[in-house]
PDB file of the backbone (N, CA, C, O) and the ligand in Angstrom, with CONECT records:
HET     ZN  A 101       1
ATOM      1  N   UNK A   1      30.818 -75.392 -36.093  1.00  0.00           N
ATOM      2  CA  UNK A   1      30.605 -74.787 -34.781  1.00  0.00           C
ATOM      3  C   UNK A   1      29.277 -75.270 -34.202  1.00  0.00           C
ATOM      4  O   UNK A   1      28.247 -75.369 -34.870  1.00  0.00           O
ATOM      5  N   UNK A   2      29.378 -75.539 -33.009  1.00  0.00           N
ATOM      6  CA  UNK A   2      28.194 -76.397 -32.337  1.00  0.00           C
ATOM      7  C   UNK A   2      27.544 -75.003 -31.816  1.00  0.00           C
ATOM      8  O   UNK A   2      28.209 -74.069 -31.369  1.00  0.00           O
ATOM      9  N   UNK A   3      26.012 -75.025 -31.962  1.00  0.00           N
ATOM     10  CA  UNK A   3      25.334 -74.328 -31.488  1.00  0.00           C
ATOM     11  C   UNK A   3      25.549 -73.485 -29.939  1.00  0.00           C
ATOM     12  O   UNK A   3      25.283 -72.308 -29.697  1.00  0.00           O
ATOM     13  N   UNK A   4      25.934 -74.185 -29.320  1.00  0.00           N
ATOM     14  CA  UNK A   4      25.863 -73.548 -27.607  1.00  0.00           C
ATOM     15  C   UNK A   4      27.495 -72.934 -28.351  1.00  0.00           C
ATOM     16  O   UNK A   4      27.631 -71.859 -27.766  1.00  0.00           O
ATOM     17  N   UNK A   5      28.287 -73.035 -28.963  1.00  0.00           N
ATOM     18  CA  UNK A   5      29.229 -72.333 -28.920  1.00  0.00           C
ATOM     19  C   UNK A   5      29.305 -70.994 -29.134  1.00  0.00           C
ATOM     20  O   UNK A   5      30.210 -70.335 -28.623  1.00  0.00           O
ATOM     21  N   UNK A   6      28.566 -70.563 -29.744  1.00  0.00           N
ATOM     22  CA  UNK A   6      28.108 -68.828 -29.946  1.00  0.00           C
ATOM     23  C   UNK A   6      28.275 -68.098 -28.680  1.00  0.00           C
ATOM     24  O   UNK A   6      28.017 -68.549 -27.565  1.00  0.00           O
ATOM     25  N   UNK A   7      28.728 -66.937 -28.953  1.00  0.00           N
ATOM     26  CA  UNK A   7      29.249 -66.231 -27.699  1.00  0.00           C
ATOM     27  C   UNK A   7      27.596 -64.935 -27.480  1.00  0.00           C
ATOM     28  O   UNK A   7      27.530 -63.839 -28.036  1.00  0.00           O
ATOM     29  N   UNK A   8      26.921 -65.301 -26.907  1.00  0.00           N
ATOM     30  CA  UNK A   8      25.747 -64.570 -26.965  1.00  0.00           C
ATOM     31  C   UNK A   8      25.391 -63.219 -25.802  1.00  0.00           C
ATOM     32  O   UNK A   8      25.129 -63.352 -24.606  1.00  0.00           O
ATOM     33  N   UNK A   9      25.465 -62.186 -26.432  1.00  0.00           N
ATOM     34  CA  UNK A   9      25.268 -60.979 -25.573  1.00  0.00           C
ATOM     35  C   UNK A   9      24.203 -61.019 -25.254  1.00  0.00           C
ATOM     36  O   UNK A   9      23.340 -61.567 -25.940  1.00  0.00           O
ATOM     37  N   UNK A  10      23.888 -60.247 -23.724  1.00  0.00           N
ATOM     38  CA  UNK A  10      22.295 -60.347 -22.939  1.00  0.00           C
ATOM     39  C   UNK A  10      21.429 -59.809 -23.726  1.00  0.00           C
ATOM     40  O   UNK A  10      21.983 -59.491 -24.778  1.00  0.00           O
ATOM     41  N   UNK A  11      20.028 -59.486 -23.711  1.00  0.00           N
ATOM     42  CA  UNK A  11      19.118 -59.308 -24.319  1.00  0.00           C
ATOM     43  C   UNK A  11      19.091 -57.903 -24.270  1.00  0.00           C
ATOM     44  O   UNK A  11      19.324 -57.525 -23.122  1.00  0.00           O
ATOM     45  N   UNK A  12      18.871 -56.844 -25.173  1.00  0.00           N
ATOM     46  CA  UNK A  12      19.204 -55.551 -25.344  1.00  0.00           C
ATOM     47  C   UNK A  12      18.230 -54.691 -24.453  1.00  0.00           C
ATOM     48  O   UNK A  12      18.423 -53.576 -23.968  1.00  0.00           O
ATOM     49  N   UNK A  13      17.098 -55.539 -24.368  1.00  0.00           N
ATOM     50  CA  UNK A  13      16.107 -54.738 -23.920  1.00  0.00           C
ATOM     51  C   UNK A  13      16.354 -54.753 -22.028  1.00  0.00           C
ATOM     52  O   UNK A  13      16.550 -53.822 -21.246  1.00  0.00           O
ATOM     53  N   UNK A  14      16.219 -56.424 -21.784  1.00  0.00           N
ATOM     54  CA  UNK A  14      15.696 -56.579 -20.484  1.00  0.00           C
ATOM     55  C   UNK A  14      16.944 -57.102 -20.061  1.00  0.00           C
ATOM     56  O   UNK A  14      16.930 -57.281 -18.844  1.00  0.00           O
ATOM     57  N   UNK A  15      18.244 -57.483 -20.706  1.00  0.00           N
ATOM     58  CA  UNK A  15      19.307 -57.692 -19.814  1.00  0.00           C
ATOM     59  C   UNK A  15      19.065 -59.536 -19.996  1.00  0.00           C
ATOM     60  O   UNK A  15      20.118 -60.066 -19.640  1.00  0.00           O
ATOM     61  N   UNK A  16      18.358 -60.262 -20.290  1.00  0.00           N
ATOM     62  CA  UNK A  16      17.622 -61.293 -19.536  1.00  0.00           C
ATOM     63  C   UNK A  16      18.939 -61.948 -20.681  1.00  0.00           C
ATOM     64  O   UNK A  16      19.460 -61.233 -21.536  1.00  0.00           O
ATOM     65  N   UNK A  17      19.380 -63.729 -20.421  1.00  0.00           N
ATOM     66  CA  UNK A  17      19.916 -64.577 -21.546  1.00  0.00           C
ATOM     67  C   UNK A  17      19.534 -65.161 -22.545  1.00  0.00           C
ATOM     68  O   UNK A  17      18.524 -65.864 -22.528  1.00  0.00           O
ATOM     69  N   UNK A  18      20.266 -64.981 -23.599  1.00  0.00           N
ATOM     70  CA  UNK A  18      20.201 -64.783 -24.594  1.00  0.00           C
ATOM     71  C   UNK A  18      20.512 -66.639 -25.394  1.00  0.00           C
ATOM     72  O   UNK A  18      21.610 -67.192 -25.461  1.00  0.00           O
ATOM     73  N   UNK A  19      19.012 -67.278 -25.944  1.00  0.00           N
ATOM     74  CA  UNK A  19      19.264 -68.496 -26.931  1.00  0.00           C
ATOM     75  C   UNK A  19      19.242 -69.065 -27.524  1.00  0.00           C
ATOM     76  O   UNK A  19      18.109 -69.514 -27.697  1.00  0.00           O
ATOM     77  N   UNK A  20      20.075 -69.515 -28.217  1.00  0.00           N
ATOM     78  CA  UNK A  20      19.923 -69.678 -29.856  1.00  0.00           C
ATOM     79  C   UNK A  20      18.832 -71.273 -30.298  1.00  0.00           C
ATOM     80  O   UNK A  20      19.161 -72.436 -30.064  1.00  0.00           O
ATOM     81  N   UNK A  21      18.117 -71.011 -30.667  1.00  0.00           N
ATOM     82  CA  UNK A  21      16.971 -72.112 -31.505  1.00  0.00           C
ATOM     83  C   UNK A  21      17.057 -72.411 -32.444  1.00  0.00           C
ATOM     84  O   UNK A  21      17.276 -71.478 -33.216  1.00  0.00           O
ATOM     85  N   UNK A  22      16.963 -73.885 -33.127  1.00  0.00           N
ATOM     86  CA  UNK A  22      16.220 -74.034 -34.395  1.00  0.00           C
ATOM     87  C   UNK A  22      15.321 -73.323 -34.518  1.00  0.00           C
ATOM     88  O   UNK A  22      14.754 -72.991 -33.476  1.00  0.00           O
ATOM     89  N   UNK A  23      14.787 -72.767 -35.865  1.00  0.00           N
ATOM     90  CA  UNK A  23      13.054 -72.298 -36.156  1.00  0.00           C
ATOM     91  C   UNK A  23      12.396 -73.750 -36.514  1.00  0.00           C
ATOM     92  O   UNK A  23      13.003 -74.700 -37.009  1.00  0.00           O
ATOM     93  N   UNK A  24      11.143 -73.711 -36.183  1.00  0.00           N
ATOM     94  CA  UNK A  24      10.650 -74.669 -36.195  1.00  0.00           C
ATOM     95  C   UNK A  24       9.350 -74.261 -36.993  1.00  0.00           C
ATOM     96  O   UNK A  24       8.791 -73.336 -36.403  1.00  0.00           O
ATOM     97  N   UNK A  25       8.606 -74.691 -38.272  1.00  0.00           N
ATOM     98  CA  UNK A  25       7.288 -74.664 -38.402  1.00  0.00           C
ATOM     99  C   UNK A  25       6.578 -75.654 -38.668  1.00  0.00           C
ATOM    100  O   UNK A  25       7.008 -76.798 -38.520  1.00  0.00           O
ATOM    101  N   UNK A  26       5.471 -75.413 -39.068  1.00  0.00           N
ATOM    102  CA  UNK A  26       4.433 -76.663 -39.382  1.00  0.00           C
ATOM    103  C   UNK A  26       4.504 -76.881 -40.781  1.00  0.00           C
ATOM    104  O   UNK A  26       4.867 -77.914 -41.343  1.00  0.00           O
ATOM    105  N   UNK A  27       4.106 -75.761 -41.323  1.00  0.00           N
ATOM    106  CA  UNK A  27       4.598 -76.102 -43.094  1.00  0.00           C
ATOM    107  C   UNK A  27       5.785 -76.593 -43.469  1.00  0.00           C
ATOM    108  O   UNK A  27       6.892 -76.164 -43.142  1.00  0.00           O
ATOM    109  N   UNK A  28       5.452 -77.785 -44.378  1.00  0.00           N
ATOM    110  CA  UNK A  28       6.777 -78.226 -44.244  1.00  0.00           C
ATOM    111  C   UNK A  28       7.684 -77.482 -45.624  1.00  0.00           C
ATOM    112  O   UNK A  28       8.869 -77.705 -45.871  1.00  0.00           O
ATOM    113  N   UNK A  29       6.867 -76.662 -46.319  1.00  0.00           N
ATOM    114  CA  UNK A  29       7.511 -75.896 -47.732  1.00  0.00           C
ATOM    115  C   UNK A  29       8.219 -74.898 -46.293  1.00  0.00           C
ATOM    116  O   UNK A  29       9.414 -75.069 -46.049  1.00  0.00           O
ATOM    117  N   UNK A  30       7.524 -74.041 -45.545  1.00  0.00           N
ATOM    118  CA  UNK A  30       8.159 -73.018 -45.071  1.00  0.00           C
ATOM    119  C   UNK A  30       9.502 -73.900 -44.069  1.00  0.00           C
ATOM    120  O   UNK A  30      10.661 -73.524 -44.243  1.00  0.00           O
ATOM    121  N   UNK A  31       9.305 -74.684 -43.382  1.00  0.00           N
ATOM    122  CA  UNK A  31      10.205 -75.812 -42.867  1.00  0.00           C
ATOM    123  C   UNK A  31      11.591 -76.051 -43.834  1.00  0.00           C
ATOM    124  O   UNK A  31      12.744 -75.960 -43.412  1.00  0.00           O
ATOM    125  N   UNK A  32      11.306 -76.288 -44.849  1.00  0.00           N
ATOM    126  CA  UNK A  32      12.430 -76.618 -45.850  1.00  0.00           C
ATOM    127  C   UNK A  32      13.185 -75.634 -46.168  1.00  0.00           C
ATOM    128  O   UNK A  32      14.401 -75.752 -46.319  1.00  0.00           O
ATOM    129  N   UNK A  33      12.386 -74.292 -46.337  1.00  0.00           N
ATOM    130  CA  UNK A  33      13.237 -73.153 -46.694  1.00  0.00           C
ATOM    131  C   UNK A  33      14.005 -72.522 -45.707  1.00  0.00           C
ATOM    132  O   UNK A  33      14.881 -71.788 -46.165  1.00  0.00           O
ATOM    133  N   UNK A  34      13.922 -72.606 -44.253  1.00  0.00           N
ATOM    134  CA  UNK A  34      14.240 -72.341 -43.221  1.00  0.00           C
ATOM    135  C   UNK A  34      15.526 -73.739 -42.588  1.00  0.00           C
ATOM    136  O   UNK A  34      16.399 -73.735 -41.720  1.00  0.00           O
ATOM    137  N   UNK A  35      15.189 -74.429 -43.240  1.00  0.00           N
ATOM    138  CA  UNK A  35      16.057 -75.639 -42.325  1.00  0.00           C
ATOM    139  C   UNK A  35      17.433 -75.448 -42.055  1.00  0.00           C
ATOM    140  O   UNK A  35      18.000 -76.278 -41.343  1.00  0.00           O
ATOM    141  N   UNK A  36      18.135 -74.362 -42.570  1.00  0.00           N
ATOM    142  CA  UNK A  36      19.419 -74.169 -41.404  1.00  0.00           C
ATOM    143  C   UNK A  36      19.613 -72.881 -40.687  1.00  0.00           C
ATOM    144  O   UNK A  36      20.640 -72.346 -40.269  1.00  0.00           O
ATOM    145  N   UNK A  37      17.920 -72.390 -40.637  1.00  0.00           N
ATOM    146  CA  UNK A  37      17.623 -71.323 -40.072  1.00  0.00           C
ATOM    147  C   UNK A  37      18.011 -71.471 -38.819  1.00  0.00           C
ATOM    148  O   UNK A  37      17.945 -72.604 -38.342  1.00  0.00           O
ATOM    149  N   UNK A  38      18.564 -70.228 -37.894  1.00  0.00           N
ATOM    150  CA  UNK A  38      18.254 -70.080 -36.316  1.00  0.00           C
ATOM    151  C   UNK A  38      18.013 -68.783 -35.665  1.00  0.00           C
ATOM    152  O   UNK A  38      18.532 -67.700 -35.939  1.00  0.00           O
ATOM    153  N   UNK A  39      16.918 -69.137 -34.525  1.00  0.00           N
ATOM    154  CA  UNK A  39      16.921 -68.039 -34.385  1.00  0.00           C
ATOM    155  C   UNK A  39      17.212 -67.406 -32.828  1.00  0.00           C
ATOM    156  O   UNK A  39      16.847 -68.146 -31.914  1.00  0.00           O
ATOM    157  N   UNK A  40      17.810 -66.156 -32.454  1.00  0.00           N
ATOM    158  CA  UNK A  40      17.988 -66.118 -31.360  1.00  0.00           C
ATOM    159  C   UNK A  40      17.170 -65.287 -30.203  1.00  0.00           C
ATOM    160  O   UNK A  40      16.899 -64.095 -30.063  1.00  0.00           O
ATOM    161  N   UNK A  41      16.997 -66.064 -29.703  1.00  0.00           N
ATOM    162  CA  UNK A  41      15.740 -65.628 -28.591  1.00  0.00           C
ATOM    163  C   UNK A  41      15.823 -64.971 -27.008  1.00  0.00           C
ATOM    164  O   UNK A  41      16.390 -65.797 -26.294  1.00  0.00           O
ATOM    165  N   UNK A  42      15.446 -63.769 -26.248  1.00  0.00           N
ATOM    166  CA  UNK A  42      15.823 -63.561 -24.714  1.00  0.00           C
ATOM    167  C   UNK A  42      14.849 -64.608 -23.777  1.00  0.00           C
ATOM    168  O   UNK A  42      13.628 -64.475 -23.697  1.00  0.00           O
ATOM    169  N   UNK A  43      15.498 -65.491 -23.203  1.00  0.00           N
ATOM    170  CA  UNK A  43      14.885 -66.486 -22.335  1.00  0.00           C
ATOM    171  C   UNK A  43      13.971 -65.607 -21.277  1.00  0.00           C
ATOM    172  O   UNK A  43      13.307 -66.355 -20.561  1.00  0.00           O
ATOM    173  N   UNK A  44      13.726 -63.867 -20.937  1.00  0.00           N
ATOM    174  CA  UNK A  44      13.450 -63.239 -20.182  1.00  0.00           C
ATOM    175  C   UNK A  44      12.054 -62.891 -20.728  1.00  0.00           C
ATOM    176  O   UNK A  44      10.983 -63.344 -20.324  1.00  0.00           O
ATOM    177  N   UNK A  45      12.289 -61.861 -21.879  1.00  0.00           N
ATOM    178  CA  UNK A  45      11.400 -61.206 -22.607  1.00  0.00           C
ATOM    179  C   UNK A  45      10.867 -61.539 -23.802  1.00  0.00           C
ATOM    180  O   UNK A  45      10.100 -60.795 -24.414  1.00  0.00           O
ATOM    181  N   UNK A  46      11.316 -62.912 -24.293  1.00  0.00           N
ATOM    182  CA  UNK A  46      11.272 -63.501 -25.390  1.00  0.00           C
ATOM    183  C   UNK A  46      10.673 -62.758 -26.770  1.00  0.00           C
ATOM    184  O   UNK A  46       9.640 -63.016 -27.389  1.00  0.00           O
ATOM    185  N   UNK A  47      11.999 -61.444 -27.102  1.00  0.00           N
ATOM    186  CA  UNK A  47      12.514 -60.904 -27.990  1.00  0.00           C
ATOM    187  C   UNK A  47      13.252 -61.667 -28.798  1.00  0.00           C
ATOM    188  O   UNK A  47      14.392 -61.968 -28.442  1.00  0.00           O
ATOM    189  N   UNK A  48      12.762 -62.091 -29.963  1.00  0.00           N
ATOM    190  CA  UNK A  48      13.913 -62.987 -30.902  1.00  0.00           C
ATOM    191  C   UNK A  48      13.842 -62.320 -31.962  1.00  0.00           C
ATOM    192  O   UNK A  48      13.023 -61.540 -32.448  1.00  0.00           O
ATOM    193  N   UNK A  49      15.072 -62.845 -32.332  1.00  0.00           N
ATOM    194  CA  UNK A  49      15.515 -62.164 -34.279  1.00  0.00           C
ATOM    195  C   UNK A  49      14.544 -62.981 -35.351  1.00  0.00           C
ATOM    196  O   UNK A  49      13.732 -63.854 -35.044  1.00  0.00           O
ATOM    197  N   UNK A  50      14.754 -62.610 -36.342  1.00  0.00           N
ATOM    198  CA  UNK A  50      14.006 -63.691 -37.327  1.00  0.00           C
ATOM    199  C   UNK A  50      15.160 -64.756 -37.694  1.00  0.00           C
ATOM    200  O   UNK A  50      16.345 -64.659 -37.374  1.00  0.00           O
ATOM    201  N   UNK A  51      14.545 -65.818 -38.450  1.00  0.00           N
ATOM    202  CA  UNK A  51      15.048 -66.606 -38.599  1.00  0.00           C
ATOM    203  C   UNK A  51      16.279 -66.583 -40.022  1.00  0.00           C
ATOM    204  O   UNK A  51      16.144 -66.572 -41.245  1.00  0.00           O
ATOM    205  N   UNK A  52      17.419 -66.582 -39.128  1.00  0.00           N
ATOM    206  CA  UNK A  52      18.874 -66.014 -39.923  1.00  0.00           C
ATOM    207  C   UNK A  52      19.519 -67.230 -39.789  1.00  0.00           C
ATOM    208  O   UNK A  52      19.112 -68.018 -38.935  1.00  0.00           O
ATOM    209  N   UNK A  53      20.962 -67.659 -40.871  1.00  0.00           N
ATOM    210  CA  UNK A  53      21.878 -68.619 -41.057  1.00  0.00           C
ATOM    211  C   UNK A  53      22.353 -67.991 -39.445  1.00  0.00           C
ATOM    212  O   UNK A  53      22.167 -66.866 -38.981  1.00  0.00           O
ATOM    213  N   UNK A  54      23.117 -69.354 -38.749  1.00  0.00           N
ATOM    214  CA  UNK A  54      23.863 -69.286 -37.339  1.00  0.00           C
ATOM    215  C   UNK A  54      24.630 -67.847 -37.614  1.00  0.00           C
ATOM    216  O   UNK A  54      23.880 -66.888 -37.436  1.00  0.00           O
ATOM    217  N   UNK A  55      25.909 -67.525 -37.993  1.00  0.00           N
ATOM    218  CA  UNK A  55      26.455 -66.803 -38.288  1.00  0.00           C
ATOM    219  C   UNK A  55      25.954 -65.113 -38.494  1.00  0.00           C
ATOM    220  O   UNK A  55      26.625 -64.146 -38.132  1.00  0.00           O
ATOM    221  N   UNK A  56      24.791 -65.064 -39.076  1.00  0.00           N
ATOM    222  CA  UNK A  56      24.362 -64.056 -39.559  1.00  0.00           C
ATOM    223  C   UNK A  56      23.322 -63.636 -37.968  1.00  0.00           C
ATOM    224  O   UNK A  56      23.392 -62.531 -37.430  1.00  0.00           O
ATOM    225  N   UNK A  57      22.528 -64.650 -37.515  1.00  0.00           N
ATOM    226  CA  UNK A  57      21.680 -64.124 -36.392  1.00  0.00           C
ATOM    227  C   UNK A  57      22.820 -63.794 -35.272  1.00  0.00           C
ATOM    228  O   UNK A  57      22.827 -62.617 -34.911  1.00  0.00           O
ATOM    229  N   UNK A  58      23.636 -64.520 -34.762  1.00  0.00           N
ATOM    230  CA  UNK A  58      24.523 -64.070 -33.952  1.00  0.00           C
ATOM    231  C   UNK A  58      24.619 -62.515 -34.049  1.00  0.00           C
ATOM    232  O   UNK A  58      24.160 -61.636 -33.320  1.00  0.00           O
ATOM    233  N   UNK A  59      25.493 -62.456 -35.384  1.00  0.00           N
ATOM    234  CA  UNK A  59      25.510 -60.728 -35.733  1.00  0.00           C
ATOM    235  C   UNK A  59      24.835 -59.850 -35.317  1.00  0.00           C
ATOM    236  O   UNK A  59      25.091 -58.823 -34.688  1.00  0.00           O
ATOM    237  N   UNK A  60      23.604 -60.457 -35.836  1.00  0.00           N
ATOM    238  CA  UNK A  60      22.595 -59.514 -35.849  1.00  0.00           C
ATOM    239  C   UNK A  60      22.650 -59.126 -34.014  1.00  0.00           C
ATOM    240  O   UNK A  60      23.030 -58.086 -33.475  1.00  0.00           O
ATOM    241  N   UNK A  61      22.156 -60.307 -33.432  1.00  0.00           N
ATOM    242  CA  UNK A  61      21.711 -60.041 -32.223  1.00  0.00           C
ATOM    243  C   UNK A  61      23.285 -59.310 -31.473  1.00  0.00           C
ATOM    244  O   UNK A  61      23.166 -58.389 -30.665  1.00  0.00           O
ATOM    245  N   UNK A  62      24.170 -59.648 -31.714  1.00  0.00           N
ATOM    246  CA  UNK A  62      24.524 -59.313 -30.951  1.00  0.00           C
ATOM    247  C   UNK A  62      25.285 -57.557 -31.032  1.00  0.00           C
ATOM    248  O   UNK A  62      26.044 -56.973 -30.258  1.00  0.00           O
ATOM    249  N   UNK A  63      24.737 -57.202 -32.158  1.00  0.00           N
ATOM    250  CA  UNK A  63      24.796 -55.587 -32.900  1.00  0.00           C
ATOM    251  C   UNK A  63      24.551 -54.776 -32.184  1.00  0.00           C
ATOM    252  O   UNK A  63      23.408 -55.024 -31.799  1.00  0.00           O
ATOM    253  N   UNK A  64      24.920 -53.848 -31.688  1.00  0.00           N
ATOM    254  CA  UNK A  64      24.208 -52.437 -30.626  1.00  0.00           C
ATOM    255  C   UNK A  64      24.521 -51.408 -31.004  1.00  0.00           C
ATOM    256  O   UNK A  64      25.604 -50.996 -31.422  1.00  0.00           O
ATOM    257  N   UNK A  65      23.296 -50.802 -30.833  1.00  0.00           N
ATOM    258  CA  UNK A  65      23.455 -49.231 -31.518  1.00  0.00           C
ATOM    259  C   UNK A  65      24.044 -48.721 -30.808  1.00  0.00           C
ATOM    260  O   UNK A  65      23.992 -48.899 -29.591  1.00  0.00           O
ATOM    261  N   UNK A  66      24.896 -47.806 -31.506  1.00  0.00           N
ATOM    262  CA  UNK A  66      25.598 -46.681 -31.194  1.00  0.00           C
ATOM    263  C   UNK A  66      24.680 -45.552 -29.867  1.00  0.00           C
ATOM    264  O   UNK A  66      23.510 -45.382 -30.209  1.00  0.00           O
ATOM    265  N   UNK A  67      24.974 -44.969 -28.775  1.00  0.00           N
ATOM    266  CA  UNK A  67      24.535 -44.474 -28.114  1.00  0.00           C
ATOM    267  C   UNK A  67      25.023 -43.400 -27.988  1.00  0.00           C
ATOM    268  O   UNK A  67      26.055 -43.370 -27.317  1.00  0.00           O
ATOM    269  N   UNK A  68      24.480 -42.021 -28.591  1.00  0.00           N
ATOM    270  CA  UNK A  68      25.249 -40.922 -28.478  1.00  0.00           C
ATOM    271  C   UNK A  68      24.711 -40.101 -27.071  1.00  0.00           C
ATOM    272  O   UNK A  68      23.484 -39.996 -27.066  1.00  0.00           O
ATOM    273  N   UNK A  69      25.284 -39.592 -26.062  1.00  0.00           N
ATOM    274  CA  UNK A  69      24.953 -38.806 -24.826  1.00  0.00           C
ATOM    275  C   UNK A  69      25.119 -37.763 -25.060  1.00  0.00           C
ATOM    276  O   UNK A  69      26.257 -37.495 -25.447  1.00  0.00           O
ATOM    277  N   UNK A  70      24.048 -36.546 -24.955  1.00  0.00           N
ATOM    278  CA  UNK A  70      24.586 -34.950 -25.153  1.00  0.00           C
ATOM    279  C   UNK A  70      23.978 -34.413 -23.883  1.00  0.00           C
ATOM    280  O   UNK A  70      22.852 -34.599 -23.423  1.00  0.00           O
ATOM    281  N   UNK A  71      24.886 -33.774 -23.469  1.00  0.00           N
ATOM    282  CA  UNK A  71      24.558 -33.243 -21.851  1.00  0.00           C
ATOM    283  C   UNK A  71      23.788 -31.838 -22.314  1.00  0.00           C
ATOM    284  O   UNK A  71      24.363 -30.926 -22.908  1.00  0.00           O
ATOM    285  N   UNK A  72      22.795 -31.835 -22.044  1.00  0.00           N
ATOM    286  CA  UNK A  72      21.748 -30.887 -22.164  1.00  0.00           C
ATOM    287  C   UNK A  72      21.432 -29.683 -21.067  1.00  0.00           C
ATOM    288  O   UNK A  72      20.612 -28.766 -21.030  1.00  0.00           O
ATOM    289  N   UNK A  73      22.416 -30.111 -20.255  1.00  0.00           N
ATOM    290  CA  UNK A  73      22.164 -29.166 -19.136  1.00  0.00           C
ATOM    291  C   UNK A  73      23.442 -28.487 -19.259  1.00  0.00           C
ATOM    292  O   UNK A  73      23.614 -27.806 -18.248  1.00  0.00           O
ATOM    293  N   UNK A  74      24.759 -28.350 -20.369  1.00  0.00           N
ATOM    294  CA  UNK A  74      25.473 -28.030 -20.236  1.00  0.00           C
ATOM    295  C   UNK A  74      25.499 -26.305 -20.825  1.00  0.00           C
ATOM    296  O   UNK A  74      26.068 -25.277 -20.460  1.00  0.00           O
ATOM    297  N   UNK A  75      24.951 -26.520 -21.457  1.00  0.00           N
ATOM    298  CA  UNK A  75      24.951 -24.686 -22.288  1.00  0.00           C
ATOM    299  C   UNK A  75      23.227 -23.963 -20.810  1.00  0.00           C
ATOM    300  O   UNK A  75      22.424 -23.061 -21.045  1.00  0.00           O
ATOM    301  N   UNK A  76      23.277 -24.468 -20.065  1.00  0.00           N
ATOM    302  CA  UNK A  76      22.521 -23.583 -19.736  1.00  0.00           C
ATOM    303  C   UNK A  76      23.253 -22.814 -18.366  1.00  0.00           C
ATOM    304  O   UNK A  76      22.693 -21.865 -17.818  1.00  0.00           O
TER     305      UNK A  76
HETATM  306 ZN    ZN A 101      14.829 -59.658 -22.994  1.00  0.00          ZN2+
END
């Protein structure tokens, strides 16, 4: 699966789009251990995940909590 193919939900916070990167470092020990790392980033607010296998950051990012609504004005 080619990178741009990921189906990427907006950024949780700011709405902004959502894109997927190589991680990139300078060390090249931390470089090596990371090398089929990616990570996914909001092009808005630049909120990114850590650096996860393709498959696994997708997940991650694209995970949303559960939102429970309790009407608080209702028992009064
Ligand atoms: Zn954002």
């Amino acid at each position: 699966m080619k990178i741009e193919d990921h189906e990427l939900l907006p950024c949780p916070f700011c709405g902004g789009e959502a894109k997927m990167l190589r991680a990139a470092f300078e060390n090249e020990e931390i470089a090596a251990k990371y090398a089929n790392c990616v990570g996914i980033r909001c092009t808005k607010c630049l909120v990114s995940t850590i650096p996860l296998s393709e498959e696994d950051a997708v997940k991650l990012w694209n995970t949303r909590a559960l939102v429970i609504s309790v009407d608080l004005a209702k028992d009064k």
